[in-house]
N, C-alpha and C positions, 0 to 999 in steps of 0.2 A: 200335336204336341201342345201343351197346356203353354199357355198365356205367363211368363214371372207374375208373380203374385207379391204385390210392396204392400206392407202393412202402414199404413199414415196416423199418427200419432197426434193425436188432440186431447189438451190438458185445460187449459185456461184459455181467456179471452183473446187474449192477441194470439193463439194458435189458431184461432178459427179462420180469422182474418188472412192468414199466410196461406192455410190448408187449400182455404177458397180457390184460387189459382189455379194451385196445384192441381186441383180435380178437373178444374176445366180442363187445363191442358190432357190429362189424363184420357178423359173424354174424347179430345179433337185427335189426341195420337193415335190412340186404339192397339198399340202396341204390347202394352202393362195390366196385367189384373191388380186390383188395390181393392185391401178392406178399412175402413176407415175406424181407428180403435178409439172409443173415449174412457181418459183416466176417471175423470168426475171432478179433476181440481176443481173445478169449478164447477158448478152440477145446480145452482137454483134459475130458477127462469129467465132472472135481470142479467148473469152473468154467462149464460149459456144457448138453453135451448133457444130463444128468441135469434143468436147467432145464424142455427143453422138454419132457420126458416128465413131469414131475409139476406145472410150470404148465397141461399143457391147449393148447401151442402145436404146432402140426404141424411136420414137417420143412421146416427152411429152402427155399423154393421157389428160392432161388440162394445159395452159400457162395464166398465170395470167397477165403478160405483167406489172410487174410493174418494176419499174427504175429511178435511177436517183434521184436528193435530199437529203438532208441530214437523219441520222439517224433515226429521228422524221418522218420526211415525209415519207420511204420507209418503216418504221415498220406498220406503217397506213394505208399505201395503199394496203400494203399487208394481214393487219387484215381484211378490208374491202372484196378485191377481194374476197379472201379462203371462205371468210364464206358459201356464198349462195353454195360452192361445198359440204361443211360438211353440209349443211342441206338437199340435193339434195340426199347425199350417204349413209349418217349417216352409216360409215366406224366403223368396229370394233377397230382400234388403227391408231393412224397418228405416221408415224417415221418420228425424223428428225435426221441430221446428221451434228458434227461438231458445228459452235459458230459463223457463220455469222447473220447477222439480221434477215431471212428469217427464220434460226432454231428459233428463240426468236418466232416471228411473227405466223407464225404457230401454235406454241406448244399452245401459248397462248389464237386462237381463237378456237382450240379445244378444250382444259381443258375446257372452258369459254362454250362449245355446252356441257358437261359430255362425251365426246370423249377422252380414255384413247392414253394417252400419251408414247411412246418409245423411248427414247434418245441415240442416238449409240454413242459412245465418251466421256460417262460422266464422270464428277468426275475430268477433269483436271483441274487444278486453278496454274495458275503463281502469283496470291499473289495482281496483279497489278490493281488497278479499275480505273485506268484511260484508259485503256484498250475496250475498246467497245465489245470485243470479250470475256475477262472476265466476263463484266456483262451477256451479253446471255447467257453463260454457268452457271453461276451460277442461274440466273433468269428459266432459262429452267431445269434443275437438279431440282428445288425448286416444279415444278409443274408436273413431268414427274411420271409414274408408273412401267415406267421400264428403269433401270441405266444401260447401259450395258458398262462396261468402258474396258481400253484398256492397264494397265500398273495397278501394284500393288498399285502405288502412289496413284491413281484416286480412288480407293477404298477405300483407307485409309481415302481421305479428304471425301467421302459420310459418313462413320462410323462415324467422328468427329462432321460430322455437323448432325446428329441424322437422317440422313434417314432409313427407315424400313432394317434389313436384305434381305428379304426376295426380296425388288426391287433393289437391287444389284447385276448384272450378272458380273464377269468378263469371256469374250470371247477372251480377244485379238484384233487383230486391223483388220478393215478392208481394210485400206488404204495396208497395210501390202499384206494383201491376193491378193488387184488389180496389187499391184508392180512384186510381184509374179508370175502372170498368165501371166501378160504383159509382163516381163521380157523372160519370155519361151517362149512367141510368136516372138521374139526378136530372140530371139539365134535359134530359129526352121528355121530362112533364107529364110521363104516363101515371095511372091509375097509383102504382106501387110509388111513386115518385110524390106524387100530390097526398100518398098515406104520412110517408116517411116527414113531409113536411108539418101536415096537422098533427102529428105523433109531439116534434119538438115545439112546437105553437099551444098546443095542452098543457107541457110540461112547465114549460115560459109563464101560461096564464095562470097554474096551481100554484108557483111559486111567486105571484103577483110581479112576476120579468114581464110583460108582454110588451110594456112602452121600451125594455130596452135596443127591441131589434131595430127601432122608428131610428136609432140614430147609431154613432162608433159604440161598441162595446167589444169586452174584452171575456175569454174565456178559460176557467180552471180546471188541472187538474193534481190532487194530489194522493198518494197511498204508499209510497216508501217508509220502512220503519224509520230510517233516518230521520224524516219529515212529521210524520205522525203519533208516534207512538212516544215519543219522548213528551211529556205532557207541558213541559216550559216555550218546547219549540215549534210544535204546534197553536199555541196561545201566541207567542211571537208572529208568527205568520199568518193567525186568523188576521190578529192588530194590521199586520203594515197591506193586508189586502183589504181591510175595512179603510185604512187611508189611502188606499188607492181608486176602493169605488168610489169616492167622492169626488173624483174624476173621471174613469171610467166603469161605467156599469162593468161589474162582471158575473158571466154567468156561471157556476160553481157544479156539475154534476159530480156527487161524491159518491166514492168507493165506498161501501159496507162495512171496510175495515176503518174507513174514515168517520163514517158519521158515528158507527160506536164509540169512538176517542173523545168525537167530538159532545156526546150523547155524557159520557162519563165527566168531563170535565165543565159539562155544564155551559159549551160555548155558544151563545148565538150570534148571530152574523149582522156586522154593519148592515145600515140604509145600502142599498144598492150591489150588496153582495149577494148572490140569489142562490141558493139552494136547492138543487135539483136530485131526481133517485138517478141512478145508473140509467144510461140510455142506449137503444142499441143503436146500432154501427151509424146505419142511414139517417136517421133524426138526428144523433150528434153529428156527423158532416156535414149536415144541411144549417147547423147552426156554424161549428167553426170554422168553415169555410168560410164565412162572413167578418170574421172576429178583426178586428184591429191587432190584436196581441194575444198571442197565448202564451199562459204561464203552466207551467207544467213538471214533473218530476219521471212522465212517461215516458221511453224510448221509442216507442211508437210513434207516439204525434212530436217528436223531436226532425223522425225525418218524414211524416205528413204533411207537414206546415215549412218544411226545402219544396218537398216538390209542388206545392201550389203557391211557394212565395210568400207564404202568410207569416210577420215577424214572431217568433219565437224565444222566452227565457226559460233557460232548463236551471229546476229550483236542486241544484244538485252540485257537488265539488266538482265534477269531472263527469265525460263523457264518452263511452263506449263506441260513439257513432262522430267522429271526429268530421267526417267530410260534410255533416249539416252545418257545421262552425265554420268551415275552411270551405268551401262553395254555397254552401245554406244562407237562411236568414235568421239558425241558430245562435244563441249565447249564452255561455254558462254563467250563472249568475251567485253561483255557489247559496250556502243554506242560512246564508245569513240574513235575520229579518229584513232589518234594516237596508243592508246592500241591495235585494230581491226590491224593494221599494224604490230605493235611487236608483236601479239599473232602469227599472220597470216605465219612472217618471221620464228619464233621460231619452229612454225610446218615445215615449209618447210627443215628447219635444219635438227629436227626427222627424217624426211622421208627419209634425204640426209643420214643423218646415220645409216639407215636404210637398206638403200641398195634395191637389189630387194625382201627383205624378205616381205609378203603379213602382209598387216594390218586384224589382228584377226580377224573375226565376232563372236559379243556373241549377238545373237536375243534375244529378253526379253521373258520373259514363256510368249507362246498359241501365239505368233508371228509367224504361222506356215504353214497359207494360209488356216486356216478352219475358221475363225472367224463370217464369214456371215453365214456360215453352222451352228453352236451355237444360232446364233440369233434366225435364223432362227426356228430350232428345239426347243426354249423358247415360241416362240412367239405362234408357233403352239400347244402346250400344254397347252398353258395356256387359249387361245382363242375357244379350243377344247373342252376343257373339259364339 
């Protein structure tokens, strides 16, 4: 008898990082056949393929090649692509992972085949619907048959909103478990370890940063429409982090969608504000992992920078991921220039009074690097049976 067959769903950057895991464990179970499907959200080299060559993932088993467009167009393109693959495999469950378009897209033209559904990350809700990354989450939670969430919070809002007990898993994070593995490959000093290092020390020297690793600096990230696209409030926030590197270096890798904004409105960047292309996983670890401070708009390194301790300002009104604020070294800082500066200086203070004393880590419960091992172990009991 044939092996279940999970199709694993890969759109954009932070799916790749979650997927990671998950194949390992796939791998060590030997229980699950899996094809690994890519939509193409993401599809040029800085945002993609570079991914699965230094995460450990194989080449995509199917590339949908879809791109580019607004919300409307790439959810479409992508319903259309996938289909004839779910009718080609007719897969025991499709997982998807995370709350880009791609997770929405998927989930949807499966439920819509009677292809049960796996949601890895479910159950986070920042409140926000203007949010495009809100609705997929909620839209895909609404049709999924298995919740598998990642913070107590995330389960709570499934319970409220009357999902079954019973499609409720909490496992902890996956993202968690990649940072983990990767981070040990990191401090192990092998060959791939001393690349990933000169990968980010190139980067540092192109954009004339190399004196800022010598001493504290701090690290950026930003690519929300809220933050970006608005052309007053982007100018706002280049200003209050050009007077913040005047205190601390910061090092700046920008999104594609960023540096076009930034490209069109003609910004360039304070003394001390550095300027970086997109970098992959292991060379930005190897740098923020160092950071004094991260500033950021990402969900990602909101709970990267809990689990290794490193202070944290999320450039955003509110936060999906509530237990990096409530156990973390997260703070929302909301989108105000000005505020994001005083929150920003105010930490630097802490830290000054601080001394060299080490900033706590409290990991959230099952934060623990088995998280894909849990899924894993659900998914195959329940498709076994």
């Amino acid at each position: 008898m044939a092996a279940p067959l999970l199709h694993l769903i890969a759109g954009a950057r932070p799916n790749f990082m979650k997927l990671a895991p998950l194949v390992r464990a796939l791998r060590a179970d030997g229980r699950l056949d899996w094809k690994l499907i890519h939509t193409g959200q993401h599809h040029d080299a800085a945002m993609s393929g570079v991914f699965f060559d230094e995460l450990g993932l194989p080449p995509p088993d199917v590339s949908l090649d879809c791109h580019g467009g607004g919300h409307a167009r790439l959810t479409a393109a992508i319903l259309q692509a996938y289909e004839p693959h779910l009718l080609a495999d007719r897969p025991a469950a499709c997982v998807v992972v995370g709350d880009v378009d791609s997770t929405l897209a998927c989930a949807l033209t499966a439920r819509k085949l009677g292809v049960p559904v796996a949601h890895v990350e479910a159950g986070l809700r920042s409140g926000d619907m203007s949010m495009p990354e809100e609705i997929n989450r909620r839209a895909t939670d609404a049709i999924a048959d298995w919740l598998f969430t990642t913070e107590p919070s995330a389960a709570a809002h499934l319970r409220r909103e009357g999902h079954p007990e019973p499609r409720i898993v909490e496992v902890g994070h996956v993202m968690v478990d990649n940072l983990l593995f990767q981070l040990d490959r990191l401090e192990a000093g092998d060959a791939e370890a001393q690349a990933a290092q000169a990968t980010a020390l190139a980067a540092l020297d192109a954009a004339g940063a190399g004196r800022a690793l010598a001493g504290r600096f701090g690290v950026v990230t930003l690519h929300r429409p809220s933050n970006v696209d608005e052309p007053a409030q982007l100018a706002a926030l280049m200003a209050a982090l050009g007077a913040l590197a005047e205190r601390l270096p910061l090092i700046f890798p920008v999104h594609p969608r960023t540096r076009d904004r930034l490209a069109a409105l003609g910004l360039a960047p304070a003394p001390g504000l550095h300027l970086l292309p997109p970098l992959p996983y292991r060379p930005f670890l190897a740098l923020w992992r160092r950071a004094a401070l991260v500033l950021t708009d990402s969900g990602g390194l909101q709970e990267e920078t809990t689990a290794l301790g490193i202070p944290c300002l999320t450039v955003r009104d509110n936060t999906e991921r509530p237990v990096t604020v409530e156990l973390g070294t997260n703070r929302i800082a909301g989108t105000d220039a000005a505020r994001v500066l005083a929150l920003a200086r105010q930490r630097l203070d802490e830290l000054d009074a601080a001394g060299a004393a080490p900033v706590p880590v409290r990991r959230p419960p099952l934060w623990d690097g088995r998280s894909a091992a849990r899924i894993v172990e659900r998914l195959a009991a329940d498709l076994l049976r």
